[in-house]
ROBABA-282052 format. One record per residue: residue number from 1; residue in one letter; x, y, z of N, C-alpha, C in turn. Coordinates in pm, whole numbers, plus 32768, in hexadecimal, padded with zeros to 4 digits. Layout:
+-----+-----+-------+--------+------+--------+---------+------+-------+--------+------+
!   n ! res ! neast ! nnorth !  nup ! caeast ! canorth ! caup ! ceast ! cnorth !  cup !
+-----+-----+-------+--------+------+--------+---------+------+-------+--------+------+
! NUM !   A !     X !      Y !    Z !      X !       Y !    Z !     X !      Y !    Z !
...
+-----+-----+-------+--------+------+--------+---------+------+-------+--------+------+
This chain:
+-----+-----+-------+--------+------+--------+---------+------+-------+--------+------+
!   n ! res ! neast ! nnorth !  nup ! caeast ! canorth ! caup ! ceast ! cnorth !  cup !
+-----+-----+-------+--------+------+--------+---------+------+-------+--------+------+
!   1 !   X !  5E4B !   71CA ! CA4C !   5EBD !    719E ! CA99 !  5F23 !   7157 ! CA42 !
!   2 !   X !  5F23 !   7192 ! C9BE !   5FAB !    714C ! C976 !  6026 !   716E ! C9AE !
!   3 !   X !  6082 !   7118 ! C98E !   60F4 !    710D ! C9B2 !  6148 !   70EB ! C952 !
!   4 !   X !  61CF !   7117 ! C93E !   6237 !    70D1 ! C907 !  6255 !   7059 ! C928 !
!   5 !   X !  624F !   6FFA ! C8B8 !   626E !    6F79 ! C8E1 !  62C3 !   6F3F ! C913 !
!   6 !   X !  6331 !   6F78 ! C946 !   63E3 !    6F5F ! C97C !  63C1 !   6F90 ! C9FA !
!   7 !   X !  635E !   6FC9 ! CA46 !   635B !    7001 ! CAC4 !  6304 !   6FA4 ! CB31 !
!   8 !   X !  6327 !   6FA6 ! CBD7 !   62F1 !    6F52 ! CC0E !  628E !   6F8C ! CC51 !
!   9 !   X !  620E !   6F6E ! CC5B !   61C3 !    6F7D ! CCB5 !  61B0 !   6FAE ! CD53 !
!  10 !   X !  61AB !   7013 ! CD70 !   61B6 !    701C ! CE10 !  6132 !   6FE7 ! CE74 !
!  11 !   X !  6176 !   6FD8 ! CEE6 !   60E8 !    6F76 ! CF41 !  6087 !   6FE0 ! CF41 !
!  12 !   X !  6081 !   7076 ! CF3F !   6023 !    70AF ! CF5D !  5FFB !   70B3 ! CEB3 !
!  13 !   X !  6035 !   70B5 ! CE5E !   5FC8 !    70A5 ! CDBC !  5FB1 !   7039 ! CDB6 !
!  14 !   X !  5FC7 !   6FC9 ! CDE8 !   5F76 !    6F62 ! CDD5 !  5F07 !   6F58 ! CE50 !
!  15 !   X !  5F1A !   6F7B ! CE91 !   5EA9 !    6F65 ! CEF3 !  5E16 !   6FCE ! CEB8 !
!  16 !   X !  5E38 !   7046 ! CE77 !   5DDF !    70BD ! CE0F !  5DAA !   704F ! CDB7 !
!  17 !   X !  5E15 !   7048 ! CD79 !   5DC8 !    6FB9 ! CCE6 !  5D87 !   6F76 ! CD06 !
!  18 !   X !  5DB8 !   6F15 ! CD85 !   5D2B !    6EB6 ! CDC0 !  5C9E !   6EF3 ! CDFC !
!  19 !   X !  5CA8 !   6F77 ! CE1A !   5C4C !    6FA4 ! CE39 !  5BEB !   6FB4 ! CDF9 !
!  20 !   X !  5C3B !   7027 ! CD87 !   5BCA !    7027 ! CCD9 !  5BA4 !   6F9A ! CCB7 !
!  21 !   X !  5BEB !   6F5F ! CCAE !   5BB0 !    6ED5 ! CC81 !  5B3C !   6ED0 ! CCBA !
!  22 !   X !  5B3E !   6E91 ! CD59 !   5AEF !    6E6D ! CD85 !  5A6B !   6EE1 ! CD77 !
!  23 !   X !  5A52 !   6F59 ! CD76 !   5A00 !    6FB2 ! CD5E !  59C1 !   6F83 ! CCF6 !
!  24 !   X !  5A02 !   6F56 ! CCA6 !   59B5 !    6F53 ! CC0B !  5992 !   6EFB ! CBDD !
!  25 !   X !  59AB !   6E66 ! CC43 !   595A !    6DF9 ! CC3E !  58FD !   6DF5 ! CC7F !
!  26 !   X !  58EB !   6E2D ! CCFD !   586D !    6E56 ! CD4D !  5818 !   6EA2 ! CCF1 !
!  27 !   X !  5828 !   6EEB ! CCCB !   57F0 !    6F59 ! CC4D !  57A9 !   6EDE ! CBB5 !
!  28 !   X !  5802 !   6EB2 ! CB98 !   57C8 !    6E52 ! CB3A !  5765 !   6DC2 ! CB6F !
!  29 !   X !  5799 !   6DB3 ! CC20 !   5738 !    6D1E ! CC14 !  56BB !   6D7C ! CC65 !
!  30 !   X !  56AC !   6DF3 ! CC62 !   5639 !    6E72 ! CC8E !  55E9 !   6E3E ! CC26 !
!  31 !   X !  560D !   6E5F ! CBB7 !   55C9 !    6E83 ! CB3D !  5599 !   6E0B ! CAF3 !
!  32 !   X !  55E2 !   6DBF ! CB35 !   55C4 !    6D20 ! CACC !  5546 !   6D13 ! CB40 !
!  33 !   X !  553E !   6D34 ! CBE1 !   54C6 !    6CF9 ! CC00 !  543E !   6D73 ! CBD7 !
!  34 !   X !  545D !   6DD6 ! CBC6 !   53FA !    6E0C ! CB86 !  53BF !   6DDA ! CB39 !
!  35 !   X !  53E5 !   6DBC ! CAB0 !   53F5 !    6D81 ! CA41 !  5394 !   6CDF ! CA5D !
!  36 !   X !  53C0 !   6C80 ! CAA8 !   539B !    6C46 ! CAB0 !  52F8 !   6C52 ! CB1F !
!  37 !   X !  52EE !   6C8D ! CB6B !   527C !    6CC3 ! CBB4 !  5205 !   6D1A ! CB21 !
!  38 !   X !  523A !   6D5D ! CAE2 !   51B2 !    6D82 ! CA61 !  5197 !   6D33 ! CA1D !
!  39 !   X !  51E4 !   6CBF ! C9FB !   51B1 !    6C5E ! C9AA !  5168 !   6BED ! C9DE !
!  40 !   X !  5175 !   6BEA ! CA72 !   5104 !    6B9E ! CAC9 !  5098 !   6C05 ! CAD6 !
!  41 !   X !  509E !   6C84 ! CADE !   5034 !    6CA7 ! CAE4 !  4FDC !   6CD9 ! CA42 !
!  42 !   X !  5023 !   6CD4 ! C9ED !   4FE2 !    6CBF ! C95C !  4FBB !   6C34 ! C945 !
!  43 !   X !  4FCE !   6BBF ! C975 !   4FC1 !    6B35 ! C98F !  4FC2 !   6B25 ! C8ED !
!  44 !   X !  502B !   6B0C ! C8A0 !   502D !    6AAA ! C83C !  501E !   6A76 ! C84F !
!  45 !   X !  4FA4 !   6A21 ! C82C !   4FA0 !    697E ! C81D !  4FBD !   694F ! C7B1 !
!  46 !   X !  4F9C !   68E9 ! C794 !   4FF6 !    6877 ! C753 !  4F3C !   685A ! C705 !
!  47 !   X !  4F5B !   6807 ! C696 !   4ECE !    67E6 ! C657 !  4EB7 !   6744 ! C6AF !
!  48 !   X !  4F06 !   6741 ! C6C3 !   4F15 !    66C5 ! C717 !  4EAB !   66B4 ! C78C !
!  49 !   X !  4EF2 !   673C ! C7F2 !   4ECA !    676A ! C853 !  4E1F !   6784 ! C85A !
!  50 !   X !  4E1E !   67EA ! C805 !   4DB0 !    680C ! C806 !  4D25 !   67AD ! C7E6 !
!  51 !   X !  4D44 !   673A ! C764 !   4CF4 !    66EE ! C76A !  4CD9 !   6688 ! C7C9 !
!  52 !   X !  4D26 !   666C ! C824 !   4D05 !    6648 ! C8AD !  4CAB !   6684 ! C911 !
!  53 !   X !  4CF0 !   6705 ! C8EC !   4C66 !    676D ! C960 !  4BCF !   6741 ! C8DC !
!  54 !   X !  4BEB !   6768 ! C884 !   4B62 !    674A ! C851 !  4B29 !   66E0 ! C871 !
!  55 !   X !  4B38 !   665F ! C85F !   4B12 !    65CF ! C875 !  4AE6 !   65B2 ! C917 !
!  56 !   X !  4B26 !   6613 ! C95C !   4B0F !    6629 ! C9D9 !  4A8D !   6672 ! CA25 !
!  57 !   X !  4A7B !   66F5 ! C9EF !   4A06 !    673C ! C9CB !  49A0 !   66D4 ! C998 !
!  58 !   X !  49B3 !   66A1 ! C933 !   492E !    6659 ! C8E5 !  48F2 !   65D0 ! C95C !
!  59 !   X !  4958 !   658D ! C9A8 !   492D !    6541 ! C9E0 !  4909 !   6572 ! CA5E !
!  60 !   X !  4918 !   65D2 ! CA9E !   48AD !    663A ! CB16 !  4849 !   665E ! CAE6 !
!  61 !   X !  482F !   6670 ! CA60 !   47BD !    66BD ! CA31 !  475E !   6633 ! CA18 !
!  62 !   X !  478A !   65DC ! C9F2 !   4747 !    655E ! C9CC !  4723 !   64F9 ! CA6D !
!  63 !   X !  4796 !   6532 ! CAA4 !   4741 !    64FC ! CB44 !  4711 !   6561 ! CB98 !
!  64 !   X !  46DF !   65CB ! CB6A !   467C !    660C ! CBCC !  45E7 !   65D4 ! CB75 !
!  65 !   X !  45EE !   65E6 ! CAF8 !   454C !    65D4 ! CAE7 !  4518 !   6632 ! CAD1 !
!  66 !   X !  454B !   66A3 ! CAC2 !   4513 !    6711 ! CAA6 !  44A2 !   6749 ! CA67 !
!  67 !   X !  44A3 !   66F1 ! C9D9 !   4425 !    6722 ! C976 !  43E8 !   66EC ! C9DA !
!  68 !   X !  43D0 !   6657 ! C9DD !   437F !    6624 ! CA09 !  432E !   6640 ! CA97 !
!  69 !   X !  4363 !   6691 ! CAE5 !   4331 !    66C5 ! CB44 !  42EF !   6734 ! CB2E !
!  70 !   X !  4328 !   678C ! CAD3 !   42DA !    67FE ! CAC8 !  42B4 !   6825 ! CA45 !
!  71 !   X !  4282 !   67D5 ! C9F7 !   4255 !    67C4 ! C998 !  42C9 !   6801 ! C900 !
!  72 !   X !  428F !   67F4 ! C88C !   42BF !    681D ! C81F !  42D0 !   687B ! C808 !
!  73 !   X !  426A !   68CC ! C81B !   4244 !    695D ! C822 !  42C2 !   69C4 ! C87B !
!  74 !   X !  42B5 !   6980 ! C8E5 !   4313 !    69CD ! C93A !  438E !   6A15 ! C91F !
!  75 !   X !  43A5 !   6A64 ! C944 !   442B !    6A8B ! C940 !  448D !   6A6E ! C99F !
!  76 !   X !  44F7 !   6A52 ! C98A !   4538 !    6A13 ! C9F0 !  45DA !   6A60 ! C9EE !
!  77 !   X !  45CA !   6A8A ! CA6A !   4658 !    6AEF ! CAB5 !  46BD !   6A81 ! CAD7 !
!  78 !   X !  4722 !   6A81 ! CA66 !   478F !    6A07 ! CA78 !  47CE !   6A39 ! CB04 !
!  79 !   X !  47DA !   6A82 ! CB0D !   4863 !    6AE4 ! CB70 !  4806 !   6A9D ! CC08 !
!  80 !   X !  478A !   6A9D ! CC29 !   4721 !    6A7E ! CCB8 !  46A1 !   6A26 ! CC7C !
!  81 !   X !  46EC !   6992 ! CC33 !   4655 !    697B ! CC12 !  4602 !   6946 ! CC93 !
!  82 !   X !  4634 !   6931 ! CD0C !   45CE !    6928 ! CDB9 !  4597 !   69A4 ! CDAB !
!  83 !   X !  45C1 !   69F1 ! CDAC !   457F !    6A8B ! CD95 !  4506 !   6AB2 ! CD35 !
!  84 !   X !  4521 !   6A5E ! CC8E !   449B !    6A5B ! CC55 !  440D !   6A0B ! CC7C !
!  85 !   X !  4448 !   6992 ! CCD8 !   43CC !    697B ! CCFE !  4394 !   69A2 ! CD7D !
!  86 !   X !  440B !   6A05 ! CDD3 !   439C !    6A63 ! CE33 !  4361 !   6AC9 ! CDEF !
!  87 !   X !  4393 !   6AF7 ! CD95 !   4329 !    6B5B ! CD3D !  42AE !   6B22 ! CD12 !
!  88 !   X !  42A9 !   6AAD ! CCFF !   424D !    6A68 ! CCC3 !  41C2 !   6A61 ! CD2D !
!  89 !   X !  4200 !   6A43 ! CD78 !   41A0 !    69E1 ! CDF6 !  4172 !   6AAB ! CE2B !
!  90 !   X !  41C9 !   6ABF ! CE61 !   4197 !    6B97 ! CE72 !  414F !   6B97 ! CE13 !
!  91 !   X !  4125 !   6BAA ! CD77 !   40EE !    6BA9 ! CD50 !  406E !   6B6C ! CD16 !
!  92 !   X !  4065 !   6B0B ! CD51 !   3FDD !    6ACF ! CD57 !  3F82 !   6AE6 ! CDF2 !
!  93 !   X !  3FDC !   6B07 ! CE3C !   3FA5 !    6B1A ! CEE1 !  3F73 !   6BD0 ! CEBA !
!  94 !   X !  3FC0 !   6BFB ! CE70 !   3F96 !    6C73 ! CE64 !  3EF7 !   6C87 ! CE17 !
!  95 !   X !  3F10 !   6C3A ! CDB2 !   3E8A !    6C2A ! CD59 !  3E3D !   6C0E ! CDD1 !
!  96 !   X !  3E3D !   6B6B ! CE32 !   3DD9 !    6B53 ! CE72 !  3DBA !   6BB6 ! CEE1 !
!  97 !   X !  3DEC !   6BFC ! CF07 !   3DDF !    6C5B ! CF7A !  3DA3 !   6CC4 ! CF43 !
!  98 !   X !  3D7E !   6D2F ! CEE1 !   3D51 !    6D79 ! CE61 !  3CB0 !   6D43 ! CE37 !
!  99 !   X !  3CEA !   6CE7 ! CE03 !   3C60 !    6C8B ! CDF4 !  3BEB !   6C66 ! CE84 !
! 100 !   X !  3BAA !   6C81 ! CEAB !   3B26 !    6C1D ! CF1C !  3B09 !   6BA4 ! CEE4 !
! 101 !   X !  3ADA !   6B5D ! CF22 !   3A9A !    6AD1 ! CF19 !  39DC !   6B02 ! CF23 !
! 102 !   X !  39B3 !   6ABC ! CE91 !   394D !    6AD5 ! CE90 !  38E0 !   6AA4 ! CEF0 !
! 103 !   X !  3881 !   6ACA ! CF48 !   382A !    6AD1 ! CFCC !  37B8 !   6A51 ! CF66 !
! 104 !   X !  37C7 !   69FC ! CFB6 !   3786 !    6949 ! CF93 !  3807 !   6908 ! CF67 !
! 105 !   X !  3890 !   691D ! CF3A !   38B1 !    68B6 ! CF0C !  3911 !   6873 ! CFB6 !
! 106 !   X !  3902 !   67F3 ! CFB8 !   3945 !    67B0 ! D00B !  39F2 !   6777 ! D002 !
! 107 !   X !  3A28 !   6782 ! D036 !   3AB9 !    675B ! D01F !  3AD1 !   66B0 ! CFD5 !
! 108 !   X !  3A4C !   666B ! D01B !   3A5D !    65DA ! D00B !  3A32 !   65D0 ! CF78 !
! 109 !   X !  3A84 !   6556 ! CF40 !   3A79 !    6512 ! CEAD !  3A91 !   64AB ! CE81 !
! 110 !   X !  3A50 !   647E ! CE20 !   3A55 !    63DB ! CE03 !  3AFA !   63CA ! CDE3 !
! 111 !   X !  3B36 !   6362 ! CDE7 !   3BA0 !    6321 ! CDB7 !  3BAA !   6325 ! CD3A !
! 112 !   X !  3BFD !   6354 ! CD11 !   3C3B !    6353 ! CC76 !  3BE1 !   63D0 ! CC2C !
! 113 !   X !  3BC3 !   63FC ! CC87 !   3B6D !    649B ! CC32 !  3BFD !   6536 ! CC45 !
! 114 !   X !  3BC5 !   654A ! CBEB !   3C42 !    65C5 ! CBBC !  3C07 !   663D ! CC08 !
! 115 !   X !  3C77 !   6684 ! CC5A !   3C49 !    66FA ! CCC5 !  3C27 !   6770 ! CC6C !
! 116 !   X !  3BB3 !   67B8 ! CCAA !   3B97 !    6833 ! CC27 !  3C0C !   688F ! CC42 !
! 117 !   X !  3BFC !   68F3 ! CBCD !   3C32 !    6968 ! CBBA !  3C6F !   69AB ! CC02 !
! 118 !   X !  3C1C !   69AD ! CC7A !   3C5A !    69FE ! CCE9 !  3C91 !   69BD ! CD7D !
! 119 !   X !  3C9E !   6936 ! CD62 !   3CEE !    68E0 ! CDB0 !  3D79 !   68D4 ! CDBB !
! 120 !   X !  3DB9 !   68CB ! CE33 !   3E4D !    68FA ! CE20 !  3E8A !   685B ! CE44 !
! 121 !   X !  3EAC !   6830 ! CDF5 !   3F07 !    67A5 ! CE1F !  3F8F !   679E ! CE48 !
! 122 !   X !  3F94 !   6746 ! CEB5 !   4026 !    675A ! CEFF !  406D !   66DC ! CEBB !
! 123 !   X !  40EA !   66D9 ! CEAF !   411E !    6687 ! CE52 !  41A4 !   668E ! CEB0 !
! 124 !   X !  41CD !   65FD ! CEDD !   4231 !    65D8 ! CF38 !  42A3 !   655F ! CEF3 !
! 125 !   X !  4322 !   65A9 ! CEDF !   439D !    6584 ! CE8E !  43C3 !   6541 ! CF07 !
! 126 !   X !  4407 !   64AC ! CF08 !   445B !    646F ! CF5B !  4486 !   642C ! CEF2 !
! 127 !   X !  4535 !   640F ! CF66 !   459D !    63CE ! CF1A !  45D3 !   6360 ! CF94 !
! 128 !   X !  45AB !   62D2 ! CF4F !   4581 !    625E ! CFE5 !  466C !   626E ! CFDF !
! 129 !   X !  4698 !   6263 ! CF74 !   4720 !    6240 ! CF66 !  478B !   62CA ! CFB3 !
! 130 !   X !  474B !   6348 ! CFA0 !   4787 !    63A8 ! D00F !  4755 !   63BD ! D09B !
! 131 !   X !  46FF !   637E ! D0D7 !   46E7 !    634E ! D121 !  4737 !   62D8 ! D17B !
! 132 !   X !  4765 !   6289 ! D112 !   479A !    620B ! D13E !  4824 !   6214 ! D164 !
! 133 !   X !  4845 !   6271 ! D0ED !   48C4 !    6296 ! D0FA !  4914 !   6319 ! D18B !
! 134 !   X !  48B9 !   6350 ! D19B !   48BE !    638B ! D210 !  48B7 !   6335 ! D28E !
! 135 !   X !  4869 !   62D1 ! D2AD !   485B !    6271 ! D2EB !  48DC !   6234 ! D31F !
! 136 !   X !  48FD !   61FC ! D2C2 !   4980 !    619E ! D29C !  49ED !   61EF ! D2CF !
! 137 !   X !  4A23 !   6266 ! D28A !   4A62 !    62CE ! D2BB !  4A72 !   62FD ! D376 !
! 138 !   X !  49FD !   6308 ! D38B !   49D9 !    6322 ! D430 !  4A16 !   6299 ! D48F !
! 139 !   X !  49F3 !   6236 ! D45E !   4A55 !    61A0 ! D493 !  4AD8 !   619E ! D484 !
! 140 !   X !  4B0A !   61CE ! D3FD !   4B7C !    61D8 ! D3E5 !  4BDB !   624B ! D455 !
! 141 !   X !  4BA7 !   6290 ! D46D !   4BC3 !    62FC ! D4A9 !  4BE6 !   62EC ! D548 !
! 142 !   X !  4B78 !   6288 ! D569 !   4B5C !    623C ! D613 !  4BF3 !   620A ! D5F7 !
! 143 !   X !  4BDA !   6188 ! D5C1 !   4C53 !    6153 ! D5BB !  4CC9 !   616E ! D59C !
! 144 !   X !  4CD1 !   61FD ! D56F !   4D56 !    621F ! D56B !  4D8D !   6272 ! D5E6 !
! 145 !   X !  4D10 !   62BE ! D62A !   4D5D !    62CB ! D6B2 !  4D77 !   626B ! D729 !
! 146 !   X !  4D5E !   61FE ! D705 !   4D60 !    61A7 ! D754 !  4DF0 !   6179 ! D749 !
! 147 !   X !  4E16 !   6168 ! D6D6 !   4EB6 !    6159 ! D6BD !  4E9D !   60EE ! D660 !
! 148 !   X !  4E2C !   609A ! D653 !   4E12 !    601A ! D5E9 !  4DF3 !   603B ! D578 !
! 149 !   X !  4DF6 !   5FB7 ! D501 !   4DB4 !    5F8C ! D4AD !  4D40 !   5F16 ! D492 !
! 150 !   X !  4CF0 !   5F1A ! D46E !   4C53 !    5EBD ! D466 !  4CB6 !   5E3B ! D473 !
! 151 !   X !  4D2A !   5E17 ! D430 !   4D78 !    5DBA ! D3FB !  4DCD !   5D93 ! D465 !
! 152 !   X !  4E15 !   5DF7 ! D4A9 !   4E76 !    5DEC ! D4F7 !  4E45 !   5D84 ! D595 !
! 153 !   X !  4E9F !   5D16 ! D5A6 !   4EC2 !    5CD2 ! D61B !  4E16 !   5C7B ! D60B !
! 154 !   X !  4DBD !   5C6F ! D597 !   4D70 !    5C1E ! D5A3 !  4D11 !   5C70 ! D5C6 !
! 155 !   X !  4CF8 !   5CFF ! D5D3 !   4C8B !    5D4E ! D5FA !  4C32 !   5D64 ! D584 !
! 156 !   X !  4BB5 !   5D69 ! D598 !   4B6F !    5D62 ! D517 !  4B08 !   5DD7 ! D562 !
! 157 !   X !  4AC7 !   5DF6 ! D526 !   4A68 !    5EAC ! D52A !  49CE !   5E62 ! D57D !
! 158 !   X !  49A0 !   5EC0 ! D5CA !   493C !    5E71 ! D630 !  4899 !   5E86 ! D5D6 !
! 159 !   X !  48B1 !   5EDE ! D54F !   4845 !    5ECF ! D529 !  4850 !   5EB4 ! D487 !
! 160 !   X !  480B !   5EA6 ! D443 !   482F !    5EB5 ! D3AD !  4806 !   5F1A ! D362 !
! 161 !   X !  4872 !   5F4C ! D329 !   486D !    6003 ! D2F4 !  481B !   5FDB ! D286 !
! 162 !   X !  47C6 !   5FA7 ! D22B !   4789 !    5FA8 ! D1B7 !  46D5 !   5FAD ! D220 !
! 163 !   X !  4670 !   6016 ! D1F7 !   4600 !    6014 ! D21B !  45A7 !   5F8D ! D201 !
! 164 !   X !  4564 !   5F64 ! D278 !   4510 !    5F06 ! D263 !  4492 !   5F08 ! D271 !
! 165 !   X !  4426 !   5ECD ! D201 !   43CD !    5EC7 ! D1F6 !  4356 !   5F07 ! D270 !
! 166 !   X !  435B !   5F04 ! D2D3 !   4305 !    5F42 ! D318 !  4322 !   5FC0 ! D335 !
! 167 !   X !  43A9 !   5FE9 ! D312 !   43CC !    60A1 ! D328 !  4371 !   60D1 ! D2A4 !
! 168 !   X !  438B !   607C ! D226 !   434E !    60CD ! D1B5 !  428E !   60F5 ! D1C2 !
! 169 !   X !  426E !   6058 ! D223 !   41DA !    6056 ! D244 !  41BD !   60AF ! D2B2 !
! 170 !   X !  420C !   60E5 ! D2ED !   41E8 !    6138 ! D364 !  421A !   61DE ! D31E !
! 171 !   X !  425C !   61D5 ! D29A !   4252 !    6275 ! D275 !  41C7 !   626D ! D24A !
! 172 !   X !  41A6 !   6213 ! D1E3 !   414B !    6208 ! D1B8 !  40BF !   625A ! D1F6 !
! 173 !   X !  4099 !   6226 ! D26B !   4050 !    624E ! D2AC !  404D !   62D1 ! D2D9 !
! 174 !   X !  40EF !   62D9 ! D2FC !   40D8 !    6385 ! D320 !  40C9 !   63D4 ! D286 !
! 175 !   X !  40ED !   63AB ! D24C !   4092 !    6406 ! D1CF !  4022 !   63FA ! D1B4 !
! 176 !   X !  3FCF !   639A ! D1EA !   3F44 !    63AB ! D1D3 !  3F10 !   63F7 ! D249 !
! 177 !   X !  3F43 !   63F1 ! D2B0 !   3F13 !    6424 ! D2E3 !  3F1B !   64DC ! D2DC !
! 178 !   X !  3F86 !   6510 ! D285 !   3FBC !    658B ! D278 !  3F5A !   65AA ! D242 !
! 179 !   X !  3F2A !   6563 ! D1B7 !   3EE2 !    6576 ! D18B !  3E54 !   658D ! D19A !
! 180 !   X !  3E30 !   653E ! D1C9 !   3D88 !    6526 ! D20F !  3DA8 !   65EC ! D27D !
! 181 !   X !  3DEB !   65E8 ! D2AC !   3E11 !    666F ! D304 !  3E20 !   66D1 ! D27F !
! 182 !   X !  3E22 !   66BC ! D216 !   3E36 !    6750 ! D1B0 !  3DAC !   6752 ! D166 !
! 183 !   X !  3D76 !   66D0 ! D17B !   3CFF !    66BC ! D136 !  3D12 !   66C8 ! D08E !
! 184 !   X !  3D76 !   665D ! D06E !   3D9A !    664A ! CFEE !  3DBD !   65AE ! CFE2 !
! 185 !   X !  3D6E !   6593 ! CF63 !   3D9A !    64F0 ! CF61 !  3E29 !   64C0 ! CF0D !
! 186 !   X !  3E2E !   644F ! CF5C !   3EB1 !    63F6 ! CF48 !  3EC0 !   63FD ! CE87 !
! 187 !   X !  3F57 !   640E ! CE5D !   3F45 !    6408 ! CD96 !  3F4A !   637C ! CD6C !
! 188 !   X !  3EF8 !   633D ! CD27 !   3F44 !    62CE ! CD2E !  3FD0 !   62D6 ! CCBE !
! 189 !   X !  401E !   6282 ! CD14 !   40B2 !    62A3 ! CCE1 !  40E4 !   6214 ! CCBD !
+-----+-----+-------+--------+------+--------+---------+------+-------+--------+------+
């Protein structure tokens, strides 16, 4: 659309020009979001970045416990490690189910004696602090449909969200008693 420079513009070529224009900025801020959409999905990170996700990773891996739950030996599926220890536990129920219990031996055993070979031990993970925290949460929750705060107008919470001593003595029991029902003794822990 060149023009001689001594000549004036008519309303209908300028209204064309603004058109192209506008076409070809739509066209370019197209392409700039393309552009910017592959490089979120190539996710450059930053060394920055990334050693954050690392440090992040290491401290999930360091608060599950992992070795320590399932020994040294183990192999451990970063991507489902809940998943390696249902493989685990399937696989010892599998052994014990495969295996019989030899005809004279009795389930009962002294204290602090190590279960034979073909004994399947149940092994029970609790977390007293996600527990608590769920707890706490569930109050929080009351009181927020209520329209309050624990704080607000002098209202204070009708129970206290931290577990007390006789909830921990009354799990207590129901795990012995789970136990005594699986016919497996308490670890000492």
């Amino acid at each position: 659309l060149a023009e001689a420079p001594g000549t004036r513009e008519t309303p209908q070529q300028r209204y064309q020009r603004l058109q192209h224009e506008v076409q070809e900025l739509l066209r370019q801020v197209e392409q700039a979001q393309s552009t910017v959409k592959e490089a979120a999905a190539e996710e450059e990170l930053t060394p920055m970045a990334l050693a954050r996700q690392v440090e992040g990773l290491k401290q999930q891996l360091l608060c599950s416990h992992l070795e320590q739950l399932l020994g040294p030996t183990a192999t451990i599926d970063l991507a489902d490690p809940d998943g390696a220890l249902a493989k685990r536990l399937l696989q010892q129920l599998e052994v014990a189910k495969c295996s019989k219990a030899a005809p004279g031996k009795g389930p009962g055993k002294a204290p602090g004696t190590k279960p034979p070979g073909d004994a399947v031990t149940l092994e029970l993970y609790w977390r007293p602090e996600q527990e608590q925290f769920a707890q706490a949460a569930k109050v929080r929750r009351g009181w927020g449909a209520l329209g309050l705060t624990p704080r607000e107008g002098g209202v204070t919470p009708a129970c206290d969200l931290t577990p007390s001593p006789p909830d921990r003595g009354a799990r207590e029991k129901r795990l012995a008693q789970l136990e005594a029902t699986v016919r497996c003794e308490p670890d000492s822990q």
